[in-house]
N, C-alpha and C positions, 0 to 999 in steps of 0.2 A: 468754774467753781466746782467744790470738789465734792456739793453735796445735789449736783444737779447733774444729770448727765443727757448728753445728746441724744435724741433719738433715730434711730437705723430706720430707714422706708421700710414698709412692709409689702413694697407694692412694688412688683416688677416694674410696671409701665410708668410711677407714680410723677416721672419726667418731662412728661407729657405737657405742653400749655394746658391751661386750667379748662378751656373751652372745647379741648380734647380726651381729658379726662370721663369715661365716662361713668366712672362709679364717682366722682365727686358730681357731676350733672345732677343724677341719680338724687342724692343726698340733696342740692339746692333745691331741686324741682321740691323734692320730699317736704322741705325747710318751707318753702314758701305755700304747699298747700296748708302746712300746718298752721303756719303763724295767720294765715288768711283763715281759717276755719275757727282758732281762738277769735279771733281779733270779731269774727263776725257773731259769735256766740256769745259775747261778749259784752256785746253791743245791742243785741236783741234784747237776750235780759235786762240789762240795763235800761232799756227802753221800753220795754213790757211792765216792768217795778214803778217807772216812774211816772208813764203815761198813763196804762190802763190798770193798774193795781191803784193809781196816785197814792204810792209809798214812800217817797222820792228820803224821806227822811230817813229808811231804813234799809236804803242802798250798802249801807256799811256792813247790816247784818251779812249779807252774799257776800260782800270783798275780803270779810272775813273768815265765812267759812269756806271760801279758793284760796285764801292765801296762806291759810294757820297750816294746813296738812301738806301743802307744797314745800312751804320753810321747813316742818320739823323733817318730814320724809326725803329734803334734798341730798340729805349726806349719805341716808341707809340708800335712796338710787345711784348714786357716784358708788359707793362699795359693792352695788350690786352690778353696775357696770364694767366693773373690773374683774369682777367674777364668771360673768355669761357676755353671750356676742352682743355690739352693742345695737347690731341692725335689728335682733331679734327683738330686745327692750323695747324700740322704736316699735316698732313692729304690735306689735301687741298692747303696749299704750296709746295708738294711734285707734288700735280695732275698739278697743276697751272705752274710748271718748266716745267714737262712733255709735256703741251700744248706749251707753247714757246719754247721748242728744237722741236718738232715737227711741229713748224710753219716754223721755219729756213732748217728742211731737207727739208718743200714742199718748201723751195723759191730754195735750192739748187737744186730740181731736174728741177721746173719749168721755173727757171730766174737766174737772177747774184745776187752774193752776195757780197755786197763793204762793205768798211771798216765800213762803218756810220747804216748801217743794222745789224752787233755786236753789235754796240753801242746803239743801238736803243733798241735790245732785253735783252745786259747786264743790263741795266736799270733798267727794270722791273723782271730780272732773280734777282738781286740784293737786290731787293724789298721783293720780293717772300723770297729771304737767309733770311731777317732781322727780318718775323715772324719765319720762322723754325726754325732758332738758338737760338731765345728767350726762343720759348718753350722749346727745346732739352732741352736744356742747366740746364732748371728748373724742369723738370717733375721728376729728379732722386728722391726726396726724398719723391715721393707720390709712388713709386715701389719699392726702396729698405731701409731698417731699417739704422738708422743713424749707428750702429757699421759694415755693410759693406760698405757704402759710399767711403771708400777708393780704396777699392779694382774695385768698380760698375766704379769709376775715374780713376780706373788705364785703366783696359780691353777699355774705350772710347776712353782715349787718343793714347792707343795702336793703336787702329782703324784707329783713325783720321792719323796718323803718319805710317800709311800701307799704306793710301790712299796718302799722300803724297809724300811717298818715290818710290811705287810701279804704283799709277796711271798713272804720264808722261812715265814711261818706259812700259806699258801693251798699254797706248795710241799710243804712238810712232812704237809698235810693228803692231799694228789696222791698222792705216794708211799706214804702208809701205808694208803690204800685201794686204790689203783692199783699203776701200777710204773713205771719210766723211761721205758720206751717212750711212756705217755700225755703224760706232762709232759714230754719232749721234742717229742709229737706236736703241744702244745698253745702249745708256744715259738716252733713253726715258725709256726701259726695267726697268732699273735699278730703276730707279724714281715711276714706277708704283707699282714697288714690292715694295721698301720700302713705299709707301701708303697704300698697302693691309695690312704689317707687323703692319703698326702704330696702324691701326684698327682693329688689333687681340688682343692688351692691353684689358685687363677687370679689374675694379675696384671693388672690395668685399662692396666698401662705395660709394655711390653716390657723386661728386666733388661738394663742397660746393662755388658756384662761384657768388661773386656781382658784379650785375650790374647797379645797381642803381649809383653809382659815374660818374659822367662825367670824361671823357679821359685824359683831362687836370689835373682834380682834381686828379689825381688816377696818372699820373705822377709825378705832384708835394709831394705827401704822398710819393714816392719812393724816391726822392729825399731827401728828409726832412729824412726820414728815417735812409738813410744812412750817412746824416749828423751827425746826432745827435749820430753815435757810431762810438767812435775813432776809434775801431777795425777794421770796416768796411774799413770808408773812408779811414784810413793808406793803407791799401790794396790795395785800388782802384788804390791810388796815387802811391803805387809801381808799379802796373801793367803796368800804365800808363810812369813811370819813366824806366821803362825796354824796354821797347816797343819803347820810342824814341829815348834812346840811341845807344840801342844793335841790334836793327830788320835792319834800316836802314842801318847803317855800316856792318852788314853783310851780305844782301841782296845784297847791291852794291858795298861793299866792297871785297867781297869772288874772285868774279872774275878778279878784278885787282889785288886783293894779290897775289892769283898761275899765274896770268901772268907776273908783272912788281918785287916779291919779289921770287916767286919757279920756274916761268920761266918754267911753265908747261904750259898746253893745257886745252881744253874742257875736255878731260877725266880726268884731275888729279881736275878740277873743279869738276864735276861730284861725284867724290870719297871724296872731303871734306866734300860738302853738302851732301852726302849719311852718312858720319860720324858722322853730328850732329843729322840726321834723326834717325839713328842708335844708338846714345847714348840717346835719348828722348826717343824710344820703349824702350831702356835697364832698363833707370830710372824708366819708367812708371812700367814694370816688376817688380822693383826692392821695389818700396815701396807699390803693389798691392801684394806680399808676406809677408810684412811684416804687411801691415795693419794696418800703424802707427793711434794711436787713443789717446796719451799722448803727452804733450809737443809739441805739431804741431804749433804753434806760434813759440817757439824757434829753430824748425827745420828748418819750411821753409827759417829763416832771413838767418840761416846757408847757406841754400842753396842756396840763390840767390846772398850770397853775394861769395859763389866757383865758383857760372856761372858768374860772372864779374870777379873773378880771373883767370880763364878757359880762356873767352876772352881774356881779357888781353894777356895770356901768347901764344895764338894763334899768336900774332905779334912779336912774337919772334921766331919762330918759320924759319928755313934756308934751311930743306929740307920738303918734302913732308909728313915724314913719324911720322914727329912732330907734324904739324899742323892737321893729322889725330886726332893724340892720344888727343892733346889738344882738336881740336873740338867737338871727342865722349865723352871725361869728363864733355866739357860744357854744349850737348845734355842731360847726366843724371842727370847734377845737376839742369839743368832749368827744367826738366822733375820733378824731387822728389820736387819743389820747388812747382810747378802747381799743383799737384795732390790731396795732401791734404790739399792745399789752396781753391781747389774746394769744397771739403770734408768738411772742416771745414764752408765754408760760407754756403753751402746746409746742416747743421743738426743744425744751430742755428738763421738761419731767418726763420721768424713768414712765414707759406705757404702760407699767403695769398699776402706776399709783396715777396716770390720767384723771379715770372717773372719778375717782375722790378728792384731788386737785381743784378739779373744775367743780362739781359741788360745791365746795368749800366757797371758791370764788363767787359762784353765783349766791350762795348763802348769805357771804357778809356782805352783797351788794341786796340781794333779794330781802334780807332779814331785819334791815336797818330801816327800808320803805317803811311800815307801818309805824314804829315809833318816830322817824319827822312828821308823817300826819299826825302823829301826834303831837310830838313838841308846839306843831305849830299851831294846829289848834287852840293848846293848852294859850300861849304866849298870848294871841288873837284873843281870848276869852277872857286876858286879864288885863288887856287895853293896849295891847302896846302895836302899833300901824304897822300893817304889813310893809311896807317900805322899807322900815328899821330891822323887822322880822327878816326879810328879804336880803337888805347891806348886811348884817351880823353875819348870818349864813354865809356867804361870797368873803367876806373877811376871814373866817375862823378856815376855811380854804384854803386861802392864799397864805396864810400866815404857818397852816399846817404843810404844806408843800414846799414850801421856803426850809421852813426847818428837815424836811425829809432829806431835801438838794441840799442842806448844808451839814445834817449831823450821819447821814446813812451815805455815804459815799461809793459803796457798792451797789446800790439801787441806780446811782446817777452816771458811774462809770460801765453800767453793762451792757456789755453790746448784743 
């Protein structure tokens, strides 16, 4: 395509199998203390708000002040990333988390910590997420050659989805034998190592970074950017179209399905969400062996259009041991849908508009979350059963991916 171009290694060695590579090592290692260090920070507040503040109803106030400055700040860190090195970003938003969990343990040991002292620090902790994840997210195709790209997306998402499924129960463990003060002690840890990790990356080429563009101008070039290629923006728009069907209705849906439709508990909730956790590291595994590098337009549509039949067929679902099997099928197929959609948008944008690419991407996936807790909320509040809430969602999917595969033909023929 003529408004997309290949990108050139930047890396001598970058040939290397992936488990040889060591400035991509470097970066995983990096990736997994970070997502383990959110994920456990995460998880304390959360558990501090609702146990000993007993605030539990004012959980939202914090999700909202980590997520509002992450959304708007995600584009201005993709354009900043394109501007400066991306390990330095890292780097420095890694130290920068580190300093605010460590200001919140001295307020723990020295004073009280109220609800509005979270929210004060999610804010800026938040802030800190929206350059880190720009860069992350973008740095892969200056460390590894566009024909492992797939595999480089697989072993990430792996990660992210360890930290996931594994950090609330390793946190939960922290606190019931320990107390805040360790697992904040241990967040800071974590955060400093993956700092040191970032700036062990070494470039064989010196980063070719402009900065001459003002901030704004070098936003709007991303934008325009991705306007201008069907491929792209179709993408974006699915992301964005999955994200506020499907995230919502099962974030808030899961736990009144196993209680008002399976008639289970906390633990059988517990075992669903670990189901879909579990069939997303499977996916991930699953096309990180196979290394798809052909036909990845018409794979992904496949795929995302089984994770909406997947859902779907979750609400039909009468005992427990259905709604497993369904939710791990729809874990792999959103997982094989992600992986080399990531792949494919990092070996075909120009490196210089990366960071603001990926932004973007993460934006209209990141940015859509809070209005389905919303919608669904709204919907929920005005009577209509989460089951229906749940089917609509998985339909308007399917029915939106159908039309992609049938009226954007470039999206479905590109390889």
């Amino acid at each position: 395509m003529e408004e997309l171009q290949q990108n050139k290694s930047a890396l001598e060695g970058s040939g290397k199998p992936l488990l040889k590579n060591t400035n991509f090592l470097f970066l995983w290692a990096a990736t997994l203390f970070s997502s383990f260090a959110l994920a456990f920070f995460t998880f304390s507040q959360t558990w501090y708000i609702a146990k000993t503040l007993n605030l539990e109803a004012s959980l939202g106030v914090v999700f909202v002040a980590l997520s509002v400055p992450r959304l708007i700040f995600m584009i201005i860190g993709g354009a900043v990333a394109d501007k400066f090195p991306k390990k330095n970003i890292m780097f420095y938003s890694n130290i920068i988390r580190a300093i605010l969990v460590a200001t919140i343990l001295t307020w723990f040991i020295v004073g009280d910590v109220t609800l509005y002292t979270f929210a004060l620090f999610a804010l800026f902790f938040g802030l800190a997420d929206a350059f880190f994840w720009s860069a992350d997210g973008s740095i892969l195709p200056e460390l590894v050659e566009k024909s492992r790209l797939t595999q480089a997306n697989s072993l990430t998402q792996m990660t992210n989805q360890a930290s996931v499924i594994l950090g609330p129960v390793l946190g939960g463990i922290l606190i019931k034998f320990t107390n805040y003060e360790t697992i904040f002690s241990i967040t800071i840890l974590l955060l400093i190592v993956a700092a040191i990790l970032v700036q062990k990356i070494q470039f064989t080429m010196p980063e070719q970074q402009n900065t001459d563009k003002g901030m704004f101008t070098s936003i709007k070039e991303g934008i325009l950017y991705v306007k201008e290629s069907p491929f792209l923006s179709t993408f974006l728009i699915c992301s964005a179209f999955l994200n506020l069907f499907l995230i919502g209705p099962m974030q808030v849906g899961f736990p009144l399905f196993v209680k008002n439709v399976l008639h289970g508990d906390s633990l059988q909730f517990s075992y669903l969400e670990a189901s879909v956790g579990g069939g997303m590291a499977i996916g991930a595994v699953i096309v990180g062996l196979k290394n798809i590098n052909r036909r990845r337009g018409l794979f992904c549509i496949i795929m995302m259009l089984l994770s909406g039949v997947f859902f779907l067929s979750i609400n039909f679902s009468t005992v427990l041991w259905q709604a497993l099997l369904a939710g791990m099928f729809y874990g792999i197929t959103i997982a094989m849908a992600i992986v080399p959609l990531m792949a494919m948008i990092q070996s075909t944008v120009k490196e210089e508009m990366m960071g603001r690419v990926m932004s973007l991407l993460m934006l209209s996936s990141m940015g859509f979350i809070p209005l389905s807790y919303a919608f669904t909320s709204i919907a929920l509040a005005m009577g209509i059963p989460i089951v229906t809430v749940m089917k609509s969602g998985a339909i308007a999917v399917i029915v939106f991916v159908l039309f992609v595969a049938i009226r954007v033909p470039v999206v479905r023929k590109f390889d």
